[in-house]
TORMILUM-490403 format. One record per atom (N, C-alpha, C, O): residue number from 1; x, y, z; residue in one letter. Coordinates in nm, 2 decimals. Atoms other than C-alpha are relative to their C-alpha. Example, Ala and Ser with C-alpha at 12.3 -4.5 7.8 and 13.67 -1.06 7.14 Angstrom:
<recs>
  num      xx      yy      zz  residu
    1    0.09   -0.12    0.00       A
    1    1.23   -0.45    0.78       A
    1    0.09    0.12    0.00       A
    1    0.19    0.12    0.07       A
    2   -0.09   -0.11    0.00       S
    2    1.37   -0.11    0.71       S
    2   -0.08    0.11    0.08       S
    2   -0.03    0.22    0.09       S
</recs>
This chain:
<recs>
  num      xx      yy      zz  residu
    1   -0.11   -0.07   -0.07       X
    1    2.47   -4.54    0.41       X
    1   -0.05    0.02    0.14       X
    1   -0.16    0.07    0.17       X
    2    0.06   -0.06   -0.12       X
    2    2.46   -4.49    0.79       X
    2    0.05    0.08    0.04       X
    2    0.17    0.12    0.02       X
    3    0.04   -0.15   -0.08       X
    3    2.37   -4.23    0.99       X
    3    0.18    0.07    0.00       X
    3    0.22    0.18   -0.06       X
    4   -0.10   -0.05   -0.04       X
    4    2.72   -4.18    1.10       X
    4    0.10    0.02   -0.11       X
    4    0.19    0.10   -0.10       X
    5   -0.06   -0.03    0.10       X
    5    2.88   -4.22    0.76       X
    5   -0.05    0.12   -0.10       X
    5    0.01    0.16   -0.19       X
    6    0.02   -0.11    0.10       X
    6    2.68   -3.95    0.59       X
    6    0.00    0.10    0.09       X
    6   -0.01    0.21    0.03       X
    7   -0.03   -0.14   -0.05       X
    7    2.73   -3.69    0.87       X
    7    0.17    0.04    0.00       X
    7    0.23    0.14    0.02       X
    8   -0.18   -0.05   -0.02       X
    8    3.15   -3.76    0.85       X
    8   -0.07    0.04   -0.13       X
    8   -0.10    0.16   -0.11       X
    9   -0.02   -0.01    0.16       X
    9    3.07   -3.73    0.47       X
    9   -0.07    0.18   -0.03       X
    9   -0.01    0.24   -0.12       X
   10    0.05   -0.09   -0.03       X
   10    2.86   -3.40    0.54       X
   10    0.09    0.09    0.03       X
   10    0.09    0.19   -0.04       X
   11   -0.13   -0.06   -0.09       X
   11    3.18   -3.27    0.76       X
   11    0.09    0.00   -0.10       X
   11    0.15    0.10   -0.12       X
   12   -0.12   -0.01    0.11       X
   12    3.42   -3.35    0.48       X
   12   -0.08    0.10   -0.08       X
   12   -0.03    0.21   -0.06       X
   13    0.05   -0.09    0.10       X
   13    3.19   -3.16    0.21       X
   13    0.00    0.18    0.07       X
   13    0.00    0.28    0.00       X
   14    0.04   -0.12   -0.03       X
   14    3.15   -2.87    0.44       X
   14    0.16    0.06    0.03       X
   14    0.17    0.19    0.02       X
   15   -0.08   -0.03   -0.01       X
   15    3.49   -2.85    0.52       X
   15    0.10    0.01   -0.13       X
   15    0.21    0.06   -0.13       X
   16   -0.10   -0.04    0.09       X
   16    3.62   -2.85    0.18       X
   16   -0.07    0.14   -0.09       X
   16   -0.03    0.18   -0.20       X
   17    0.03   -0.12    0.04       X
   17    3.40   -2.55    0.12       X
   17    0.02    0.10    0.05       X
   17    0.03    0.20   -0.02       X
   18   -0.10   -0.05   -0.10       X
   18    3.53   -2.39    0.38       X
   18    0.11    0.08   -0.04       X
   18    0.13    0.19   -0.07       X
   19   -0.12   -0.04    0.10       X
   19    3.88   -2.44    0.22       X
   19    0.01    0.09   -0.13       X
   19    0.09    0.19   -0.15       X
   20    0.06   -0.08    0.10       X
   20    3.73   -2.33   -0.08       X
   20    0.03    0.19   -0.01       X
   20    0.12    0.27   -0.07       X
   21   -0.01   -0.13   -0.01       X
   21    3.64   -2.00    0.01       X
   21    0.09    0.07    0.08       X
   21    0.08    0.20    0.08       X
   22   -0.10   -0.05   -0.05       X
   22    3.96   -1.97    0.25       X
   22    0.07    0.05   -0.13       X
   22    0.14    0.16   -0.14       X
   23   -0.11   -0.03    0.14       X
   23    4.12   -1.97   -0.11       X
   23    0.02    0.08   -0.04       X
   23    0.13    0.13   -0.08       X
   24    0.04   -0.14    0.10       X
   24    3.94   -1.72   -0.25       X
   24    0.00    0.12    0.02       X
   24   -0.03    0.21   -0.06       X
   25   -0.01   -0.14   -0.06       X
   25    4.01   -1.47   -0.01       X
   25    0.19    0.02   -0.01       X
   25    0.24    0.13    0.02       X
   26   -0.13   -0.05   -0.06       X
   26    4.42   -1.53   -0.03       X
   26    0.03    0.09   -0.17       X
   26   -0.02    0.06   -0.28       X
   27   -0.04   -0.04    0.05       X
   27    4.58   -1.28   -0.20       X
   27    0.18   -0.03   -0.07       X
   27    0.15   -0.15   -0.05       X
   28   -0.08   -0.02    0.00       X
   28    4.96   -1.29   -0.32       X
   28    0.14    0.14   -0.11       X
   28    0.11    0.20   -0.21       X
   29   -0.05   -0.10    0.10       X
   29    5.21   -1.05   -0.49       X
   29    0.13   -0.05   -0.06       X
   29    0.22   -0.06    0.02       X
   30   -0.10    0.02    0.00       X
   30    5.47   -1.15   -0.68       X
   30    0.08    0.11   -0.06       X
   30    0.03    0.22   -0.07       X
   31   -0.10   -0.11    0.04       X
   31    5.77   -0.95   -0.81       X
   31    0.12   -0.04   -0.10       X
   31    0.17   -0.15   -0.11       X
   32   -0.16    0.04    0.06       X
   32    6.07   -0.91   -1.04       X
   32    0.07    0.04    0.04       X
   32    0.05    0.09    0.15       X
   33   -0.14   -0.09   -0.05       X
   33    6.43   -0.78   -1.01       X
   33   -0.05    0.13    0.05       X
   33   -0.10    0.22   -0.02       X
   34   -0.04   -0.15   -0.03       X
   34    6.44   -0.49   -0.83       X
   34   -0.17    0.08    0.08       X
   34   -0.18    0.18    0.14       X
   35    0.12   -0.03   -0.05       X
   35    6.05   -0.48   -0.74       X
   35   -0.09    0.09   -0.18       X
   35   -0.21    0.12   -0.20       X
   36    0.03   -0.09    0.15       X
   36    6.03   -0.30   -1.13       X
   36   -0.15   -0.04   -0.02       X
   36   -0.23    0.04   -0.05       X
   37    0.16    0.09   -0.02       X
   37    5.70   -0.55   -1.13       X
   37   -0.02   -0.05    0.05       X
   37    0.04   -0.13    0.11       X
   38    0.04    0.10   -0.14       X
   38    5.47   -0.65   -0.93       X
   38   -0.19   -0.07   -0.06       X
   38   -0.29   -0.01   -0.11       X
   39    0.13    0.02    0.04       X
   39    5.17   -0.85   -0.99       X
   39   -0.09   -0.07    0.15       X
   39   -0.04   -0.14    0.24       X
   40    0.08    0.05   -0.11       X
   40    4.89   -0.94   -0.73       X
   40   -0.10   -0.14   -0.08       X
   40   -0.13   -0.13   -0.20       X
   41    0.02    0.08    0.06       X
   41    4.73   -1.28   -0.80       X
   41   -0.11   -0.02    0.13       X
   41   -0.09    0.01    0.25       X
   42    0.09    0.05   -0.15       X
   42    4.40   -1.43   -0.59       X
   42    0.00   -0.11    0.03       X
   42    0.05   -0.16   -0.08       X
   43    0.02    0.12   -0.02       X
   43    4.37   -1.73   -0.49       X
   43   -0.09   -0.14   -0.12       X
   43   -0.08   -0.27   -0.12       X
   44    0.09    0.07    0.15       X
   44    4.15   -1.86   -0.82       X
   44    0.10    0.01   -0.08       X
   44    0.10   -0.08   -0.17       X
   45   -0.10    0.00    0.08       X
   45    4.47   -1.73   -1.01       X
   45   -0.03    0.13   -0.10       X
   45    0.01    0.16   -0.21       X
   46    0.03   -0.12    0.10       X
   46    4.33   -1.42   -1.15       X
   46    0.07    0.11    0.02       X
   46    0.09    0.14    0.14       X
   47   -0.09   -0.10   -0.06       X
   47    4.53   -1.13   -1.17       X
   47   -0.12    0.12   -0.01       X
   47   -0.20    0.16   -0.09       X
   48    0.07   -0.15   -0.05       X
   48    4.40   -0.82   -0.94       X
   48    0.04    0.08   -0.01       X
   48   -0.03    0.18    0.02       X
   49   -0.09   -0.12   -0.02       X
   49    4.66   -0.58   -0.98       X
   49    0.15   -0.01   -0.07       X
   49    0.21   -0.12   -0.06       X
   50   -0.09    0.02    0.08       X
   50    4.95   -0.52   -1.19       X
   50    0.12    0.15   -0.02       X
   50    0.11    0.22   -0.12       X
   51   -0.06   -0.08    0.02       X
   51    5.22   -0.25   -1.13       X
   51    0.12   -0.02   -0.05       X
   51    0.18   -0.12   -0.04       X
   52   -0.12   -0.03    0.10       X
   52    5.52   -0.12   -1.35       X
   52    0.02    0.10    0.05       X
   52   -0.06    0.19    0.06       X
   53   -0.03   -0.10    0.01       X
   53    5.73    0.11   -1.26       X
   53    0.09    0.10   -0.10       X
   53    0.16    0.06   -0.19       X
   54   -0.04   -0.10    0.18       X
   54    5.83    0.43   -1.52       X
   54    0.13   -0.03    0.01       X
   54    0.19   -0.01   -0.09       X
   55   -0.14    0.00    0.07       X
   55    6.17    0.34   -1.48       X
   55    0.08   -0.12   -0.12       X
   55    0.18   -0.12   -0.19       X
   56   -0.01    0.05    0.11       X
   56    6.12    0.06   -1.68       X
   56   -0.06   -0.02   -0.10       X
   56   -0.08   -0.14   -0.14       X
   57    0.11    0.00    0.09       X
   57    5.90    0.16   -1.93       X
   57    0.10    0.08   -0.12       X
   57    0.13    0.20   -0.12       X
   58   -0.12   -0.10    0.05       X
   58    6.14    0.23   -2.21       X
   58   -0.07   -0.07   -0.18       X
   58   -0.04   -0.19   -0.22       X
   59    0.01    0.11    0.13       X
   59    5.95    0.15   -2.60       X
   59    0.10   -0.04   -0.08       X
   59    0.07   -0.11   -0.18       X
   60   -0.13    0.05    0.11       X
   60    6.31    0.11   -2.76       X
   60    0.02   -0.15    0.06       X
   60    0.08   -0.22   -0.02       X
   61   -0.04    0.09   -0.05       X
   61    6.33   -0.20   -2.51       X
   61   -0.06   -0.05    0.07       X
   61   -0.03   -0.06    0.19       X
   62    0.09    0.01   -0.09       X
   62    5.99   -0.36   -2.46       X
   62    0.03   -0.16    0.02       X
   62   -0.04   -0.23    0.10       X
   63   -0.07    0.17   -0.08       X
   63    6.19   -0.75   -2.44       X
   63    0.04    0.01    0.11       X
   63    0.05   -0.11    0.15       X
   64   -0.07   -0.02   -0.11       X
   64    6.34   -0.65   -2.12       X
   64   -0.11    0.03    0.08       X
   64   -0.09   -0.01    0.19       X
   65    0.16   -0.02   -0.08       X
   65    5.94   -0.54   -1.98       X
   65   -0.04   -0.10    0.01       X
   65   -0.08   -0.14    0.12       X
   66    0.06    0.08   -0.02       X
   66    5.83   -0.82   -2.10       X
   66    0.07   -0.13    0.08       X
   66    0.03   -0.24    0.10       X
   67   -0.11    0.15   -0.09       X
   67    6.10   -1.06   -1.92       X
   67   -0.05    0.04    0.13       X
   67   -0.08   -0.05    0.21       X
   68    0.04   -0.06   -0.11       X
   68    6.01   -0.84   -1.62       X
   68   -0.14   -0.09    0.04       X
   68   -0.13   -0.20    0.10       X
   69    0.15    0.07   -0.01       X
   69    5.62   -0.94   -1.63       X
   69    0.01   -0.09    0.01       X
   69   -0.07   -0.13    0.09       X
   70   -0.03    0.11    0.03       X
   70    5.74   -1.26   -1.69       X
   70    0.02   -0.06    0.13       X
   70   -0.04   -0.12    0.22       X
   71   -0.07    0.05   -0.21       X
   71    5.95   -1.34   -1.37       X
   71   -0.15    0.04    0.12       X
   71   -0.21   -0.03    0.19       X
   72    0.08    0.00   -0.08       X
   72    5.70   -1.14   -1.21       X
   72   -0.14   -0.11    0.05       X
   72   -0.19   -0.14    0.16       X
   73    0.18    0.09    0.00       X
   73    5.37   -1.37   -1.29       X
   73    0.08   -0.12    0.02       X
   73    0.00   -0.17    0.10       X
   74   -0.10    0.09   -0.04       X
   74    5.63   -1.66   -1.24       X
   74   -0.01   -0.03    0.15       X
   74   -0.05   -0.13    0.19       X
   75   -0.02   -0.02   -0.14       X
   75    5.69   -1.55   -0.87       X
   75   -0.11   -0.04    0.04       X
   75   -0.13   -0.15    0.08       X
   76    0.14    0.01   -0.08       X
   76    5.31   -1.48   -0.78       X
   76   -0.05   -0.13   -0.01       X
   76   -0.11   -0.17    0.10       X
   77   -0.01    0.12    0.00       X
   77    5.26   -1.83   -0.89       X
   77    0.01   -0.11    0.09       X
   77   -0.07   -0.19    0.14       X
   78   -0.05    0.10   -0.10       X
   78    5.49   -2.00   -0.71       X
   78   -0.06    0.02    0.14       X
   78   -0.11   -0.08    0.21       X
   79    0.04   -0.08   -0.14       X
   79    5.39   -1.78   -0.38       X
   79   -0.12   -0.11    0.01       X
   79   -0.13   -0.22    0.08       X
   80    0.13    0.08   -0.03       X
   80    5.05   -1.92   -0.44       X
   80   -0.02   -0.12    0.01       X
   80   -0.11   -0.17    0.08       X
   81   -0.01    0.14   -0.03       X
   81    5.13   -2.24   -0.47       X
   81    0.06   -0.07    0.14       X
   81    0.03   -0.18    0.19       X
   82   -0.06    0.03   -0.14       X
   82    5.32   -2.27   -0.15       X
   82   -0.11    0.05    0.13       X
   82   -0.12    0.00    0.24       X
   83    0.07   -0.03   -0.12       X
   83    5.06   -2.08    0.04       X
   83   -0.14   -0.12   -0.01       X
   83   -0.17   -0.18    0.09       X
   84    0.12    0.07   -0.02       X
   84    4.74   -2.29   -0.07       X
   84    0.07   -0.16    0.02       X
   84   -0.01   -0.25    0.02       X
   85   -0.01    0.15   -0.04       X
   85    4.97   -2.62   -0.01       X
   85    0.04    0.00    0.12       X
   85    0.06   -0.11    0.17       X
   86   -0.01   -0.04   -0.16       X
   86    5.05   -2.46    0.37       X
   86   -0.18   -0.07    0.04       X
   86   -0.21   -0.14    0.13       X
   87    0.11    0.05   -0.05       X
   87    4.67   -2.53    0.36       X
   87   -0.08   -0.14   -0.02       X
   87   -0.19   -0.19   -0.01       X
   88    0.07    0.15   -0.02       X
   88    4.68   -2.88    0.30       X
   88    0.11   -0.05   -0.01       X
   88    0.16   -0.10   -0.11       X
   89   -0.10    0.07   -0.06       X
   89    4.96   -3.01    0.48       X
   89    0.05   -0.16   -0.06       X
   89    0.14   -0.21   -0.11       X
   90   -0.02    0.16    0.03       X
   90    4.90   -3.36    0.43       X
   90    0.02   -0.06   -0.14       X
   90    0.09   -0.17   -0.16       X
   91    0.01    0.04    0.12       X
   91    4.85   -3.37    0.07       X
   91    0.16    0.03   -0.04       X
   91    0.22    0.13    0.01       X
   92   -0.08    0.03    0.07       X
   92    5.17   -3.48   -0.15       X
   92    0.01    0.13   -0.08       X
   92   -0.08    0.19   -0.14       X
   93   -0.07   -0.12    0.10       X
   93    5.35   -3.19   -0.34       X
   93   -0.05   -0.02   -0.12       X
   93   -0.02    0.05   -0.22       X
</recs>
């Protein structure tokens, strides 16, 4: 390999660690109807945070919480998917 192809090759590796750890710092939040749920998601896809609020916290009607959560983790998702493919323009959807 020469000189000059293992320092581009050096520059790509460093820059997709770079990316990497850009990732892992993004945050997003998604939401359902009304804000009732909200979940925070990181960039790895793990969830950090997870609010409910009491007005829909009802145990006669925990199908309707869980459709909530649902949409919610849905949203944060998508969010994330649009923001880490803002960070790589070129690449195909």
């Amino acid at each position: 390999m020469s000189n000059f192809s293992k320092k581009m090759q050096e520059r790509m590796q460093q820059k997709m660690q770079d990316l990497q750890e850009d990732i892992k710092k993004i945050e997003v939040m998604g939401t359902s109807a009304n804000d009732f749920v909200k979940i925070t998601l990181s960039g790895e896809q793990k969830v950090k945070k997870v609010e409910i609020s009491k007005d829909v916290v009802n145990p006669d009607d925990i199908d309707a919480l869980e459709d909530l959560v649902h949409f919610a983790i849905d949203d944060a998702l998508t969010k994330l998917q649009e923001k880490t493919r803002s960070m790589f323009p070129g690449l195909p959807s």
